[in-house]
C-alpha positions in Angstrom: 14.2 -20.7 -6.7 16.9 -18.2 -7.4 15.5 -14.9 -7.5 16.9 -14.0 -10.7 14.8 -16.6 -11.9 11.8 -15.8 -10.7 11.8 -11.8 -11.6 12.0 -13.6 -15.5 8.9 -15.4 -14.1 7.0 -12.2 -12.4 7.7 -10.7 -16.2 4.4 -12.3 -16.9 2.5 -10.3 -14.6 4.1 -7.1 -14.9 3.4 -7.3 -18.2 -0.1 -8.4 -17.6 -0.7 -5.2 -15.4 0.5 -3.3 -18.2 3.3 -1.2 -16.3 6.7 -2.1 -15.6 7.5 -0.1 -13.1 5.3 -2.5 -10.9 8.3 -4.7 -11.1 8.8 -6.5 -7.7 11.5 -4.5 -5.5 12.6 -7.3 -3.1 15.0 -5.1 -0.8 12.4 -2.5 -0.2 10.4 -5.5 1.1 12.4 -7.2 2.3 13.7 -3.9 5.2 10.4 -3.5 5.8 9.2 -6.9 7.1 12.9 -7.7 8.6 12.7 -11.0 6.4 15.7 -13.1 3.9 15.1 -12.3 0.6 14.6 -16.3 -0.1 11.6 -15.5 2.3 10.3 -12.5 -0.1 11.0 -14.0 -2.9 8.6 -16.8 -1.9 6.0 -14.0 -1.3 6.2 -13.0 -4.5 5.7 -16.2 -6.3 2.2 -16.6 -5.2 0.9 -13.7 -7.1 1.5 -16.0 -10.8 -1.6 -17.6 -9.5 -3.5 -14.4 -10.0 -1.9 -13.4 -13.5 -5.5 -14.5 -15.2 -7.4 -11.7 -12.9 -4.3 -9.2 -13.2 -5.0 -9.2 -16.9 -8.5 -8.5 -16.3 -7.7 -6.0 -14.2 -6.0 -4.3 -17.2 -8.9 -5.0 -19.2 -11.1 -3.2 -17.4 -9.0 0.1 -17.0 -8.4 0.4 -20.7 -11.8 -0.2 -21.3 -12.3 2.4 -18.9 -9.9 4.9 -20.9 -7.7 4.5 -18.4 -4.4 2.5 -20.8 -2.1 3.5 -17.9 -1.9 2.6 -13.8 -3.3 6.1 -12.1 -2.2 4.9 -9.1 0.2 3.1 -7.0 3.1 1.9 -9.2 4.1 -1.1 -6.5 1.1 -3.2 -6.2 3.0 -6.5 -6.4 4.8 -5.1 -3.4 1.7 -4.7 -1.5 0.5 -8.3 -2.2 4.2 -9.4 -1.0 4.0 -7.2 2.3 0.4 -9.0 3.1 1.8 -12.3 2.4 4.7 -11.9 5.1 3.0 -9.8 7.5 -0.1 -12.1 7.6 -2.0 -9.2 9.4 -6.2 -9.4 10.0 -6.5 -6.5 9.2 -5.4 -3.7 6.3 -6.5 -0.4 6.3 -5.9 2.1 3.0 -7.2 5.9 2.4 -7.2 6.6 -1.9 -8.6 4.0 -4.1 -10.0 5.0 -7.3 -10.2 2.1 -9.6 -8.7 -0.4 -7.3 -5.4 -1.2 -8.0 -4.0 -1.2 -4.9 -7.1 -3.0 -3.2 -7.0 -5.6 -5.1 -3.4 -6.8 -4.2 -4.2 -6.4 -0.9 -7.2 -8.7 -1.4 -5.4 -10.9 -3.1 -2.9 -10.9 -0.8 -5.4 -11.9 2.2 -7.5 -14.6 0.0 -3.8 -16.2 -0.5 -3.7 -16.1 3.1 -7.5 -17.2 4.0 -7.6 -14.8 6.6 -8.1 -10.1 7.2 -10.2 -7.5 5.8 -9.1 -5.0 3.9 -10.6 -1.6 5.2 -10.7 0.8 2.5 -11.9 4.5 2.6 -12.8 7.1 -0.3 -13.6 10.0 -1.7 -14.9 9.4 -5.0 -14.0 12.6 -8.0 -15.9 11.9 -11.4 -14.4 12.4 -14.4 -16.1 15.7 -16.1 -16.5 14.7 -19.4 -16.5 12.0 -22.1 -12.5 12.0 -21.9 -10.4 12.9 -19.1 -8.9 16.3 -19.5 -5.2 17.5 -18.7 -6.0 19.4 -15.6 -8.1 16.9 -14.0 -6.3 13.9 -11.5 -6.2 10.9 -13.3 -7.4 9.0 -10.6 -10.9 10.6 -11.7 -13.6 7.9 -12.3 -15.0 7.5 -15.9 -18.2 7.8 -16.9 -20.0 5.2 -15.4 -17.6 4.2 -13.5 -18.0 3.7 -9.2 -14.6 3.4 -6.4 -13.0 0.5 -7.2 -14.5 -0.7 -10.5 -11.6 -2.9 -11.4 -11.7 -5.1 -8.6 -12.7 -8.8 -9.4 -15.6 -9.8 -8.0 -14.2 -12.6 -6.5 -12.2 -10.5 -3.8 -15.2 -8.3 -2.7 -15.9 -10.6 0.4 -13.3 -9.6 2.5 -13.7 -5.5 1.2 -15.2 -3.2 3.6 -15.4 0.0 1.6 -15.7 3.7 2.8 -17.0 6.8 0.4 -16.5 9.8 1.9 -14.1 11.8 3.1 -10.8 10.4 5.3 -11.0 13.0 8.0 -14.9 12.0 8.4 -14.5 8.6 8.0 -11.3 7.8 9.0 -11.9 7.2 13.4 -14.7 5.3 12.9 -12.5 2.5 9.8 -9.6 2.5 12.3 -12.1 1.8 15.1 -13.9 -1.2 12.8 -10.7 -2.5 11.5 -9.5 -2.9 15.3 -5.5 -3.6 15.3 -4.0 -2.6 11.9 -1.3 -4.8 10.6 -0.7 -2.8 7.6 -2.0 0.9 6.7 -1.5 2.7 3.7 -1.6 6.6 2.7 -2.4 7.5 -0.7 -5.2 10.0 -0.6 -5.2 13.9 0.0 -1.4 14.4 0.0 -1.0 17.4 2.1 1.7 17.5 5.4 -1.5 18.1 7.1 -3.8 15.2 5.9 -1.1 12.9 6.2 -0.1 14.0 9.7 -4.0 13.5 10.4 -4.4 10.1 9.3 -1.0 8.7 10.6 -2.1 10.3 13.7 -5.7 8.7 13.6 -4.4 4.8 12.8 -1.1 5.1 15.2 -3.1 3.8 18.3 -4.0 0.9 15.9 -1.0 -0.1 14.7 0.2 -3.0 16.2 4.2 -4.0 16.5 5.6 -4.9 13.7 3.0 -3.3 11.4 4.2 -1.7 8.3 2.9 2.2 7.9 3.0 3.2 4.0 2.9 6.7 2.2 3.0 7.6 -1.2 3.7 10.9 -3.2 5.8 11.4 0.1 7.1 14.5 -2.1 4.2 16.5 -1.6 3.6 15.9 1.9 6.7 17.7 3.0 8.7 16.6 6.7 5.3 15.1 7.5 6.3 11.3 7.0 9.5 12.3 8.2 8.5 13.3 11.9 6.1 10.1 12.7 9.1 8.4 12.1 11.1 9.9 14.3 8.5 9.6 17.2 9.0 6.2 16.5 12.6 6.2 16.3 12.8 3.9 13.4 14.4 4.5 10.0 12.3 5.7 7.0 12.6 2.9 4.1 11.9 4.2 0.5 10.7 2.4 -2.8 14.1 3.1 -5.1 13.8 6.9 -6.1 9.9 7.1 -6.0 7.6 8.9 -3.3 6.3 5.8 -2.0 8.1 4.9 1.8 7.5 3.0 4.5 7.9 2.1 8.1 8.3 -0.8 10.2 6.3 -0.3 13.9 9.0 -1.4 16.5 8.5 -4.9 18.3 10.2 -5.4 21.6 12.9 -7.3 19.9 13.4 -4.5 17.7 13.5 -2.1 20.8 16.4 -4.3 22.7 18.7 -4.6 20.0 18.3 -1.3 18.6 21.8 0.9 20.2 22.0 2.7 23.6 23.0 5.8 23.2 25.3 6.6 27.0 24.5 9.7 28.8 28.4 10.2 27.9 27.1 10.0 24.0 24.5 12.4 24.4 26.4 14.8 26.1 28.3 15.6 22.9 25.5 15.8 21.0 
């Protein structure tokens, strides 16, 4: 399928999550898992099958007041990344109503295999309507972590509430070896540096390490890349990036720098 084609295709769901800047970026996936973008494009495709629960989905957060995503604005990305990384287990910090979990989880029930790992601290909305100087990732009234996740996804969900730098050790320890990790909690340069830090003995080569609202976490992103010596990949203009962990074949083809080299530096 050309891939022109199938964005007219993914339309359907984009327009069923009711936000189009969820449309599919297949470059962004396609540097982070090192795949052909025939390969991604592939990925993709599957999520049509879910386009009946995505529109639920939707249902249930304007029903909650909520007529907008609060959250991560690449969720068919995440569901792509889980269908080419194949990984047992995924591990994210932020949740709220559940957008982002439940492309993971219906990323791994494609798959018939992981756990998602999620953690949480739950903020309730104040009052009847949400306010402007409250986060709009607050819950409604009535409303618990991840109340727009289908019940059909919940068996593979181990879910957290509390906060990351309690709860955090113990997830990563449960989850084991981390195939794919994503940050979208707290975002401070020092919760970020915390968590990365916490799931890095985790992660296994190849995973891919995610961050959003990378603009207020200042170099934080910036230098666990570096200690891994591998580029920084970001989602088009946004403040959602991404790493790949390096895999032996990533280490010996990446370029030796001579001691000739580094003496000009």
């Amino acid at each position: 399928m050309a891939p022109g084609i199938a964005r007219d295709r993914w339309k359907a769901v984009v327009t069923a999550l009711g936000d189009r800047r969820a449309a599919p970026n297949l470059r962004w996936v396609a540097q982070l898992t090192g795949r052909s973008e025939p390969e991604v494009t592939r990925a993709f495709d599957g999520i049509l099958r879910h386009r009946a629960a995505i529109a639920e989905i939707r249902r249930s957060h304007v029903e909650g007041g909520r007529d907008f995503y609060a959250q991560i604005q690449a969720p068919l990305d995440l569901y792509a990344l889980v269908r080419l990384i194949r990984p047992d287990a995924v591990v994210e910090t932020g949740v709220s109503s559940g957008v982002s979990s439940s492309h993971f989880l219906f990323g791994l029930q494609d798959n018939r295999r992981g756990r998602l790992y999620s953690v949480d601290l739950p903020t309730p909305q104040q009052g009847d309507e949400l306010q402007a100087n409250e986060s709009p990732v607050s819950l409604p009234p009535g409303r618990k972590t991840g109340w727009a996740v289908p019940d059909g996804l919940r068996e593979r969900w181990d879910l957290s509430l509390g906060p990351s730098q309690e709860l955090l050790p113990a997830v990563a320890d449960r989850a084991g070896t981390i195939g794919l990790f994503l940050h979208d909690s707290l975002h401070t340069p020092r919760h970020l540096t915390f968590e990365l830090e916490t799931v890095r003995p985790h992660l296994l080569p190849g995973a891919v390490v995610l961050a959003d609202n990378t603009e207020w976490t200042g170099q934080a992103f910036d230098r666990f890349a570096r200690s891994l010596g591998v580029p920084i990949v970001r989602r088009g203009r946004s403040g959602l990036v991404g790493v790949r962990i390096p895999t032996e074949a990533m280490r010996a083809s990446a370029p030796r720098r001579t001691s000739r080299s580094r003496s000009k530096r």
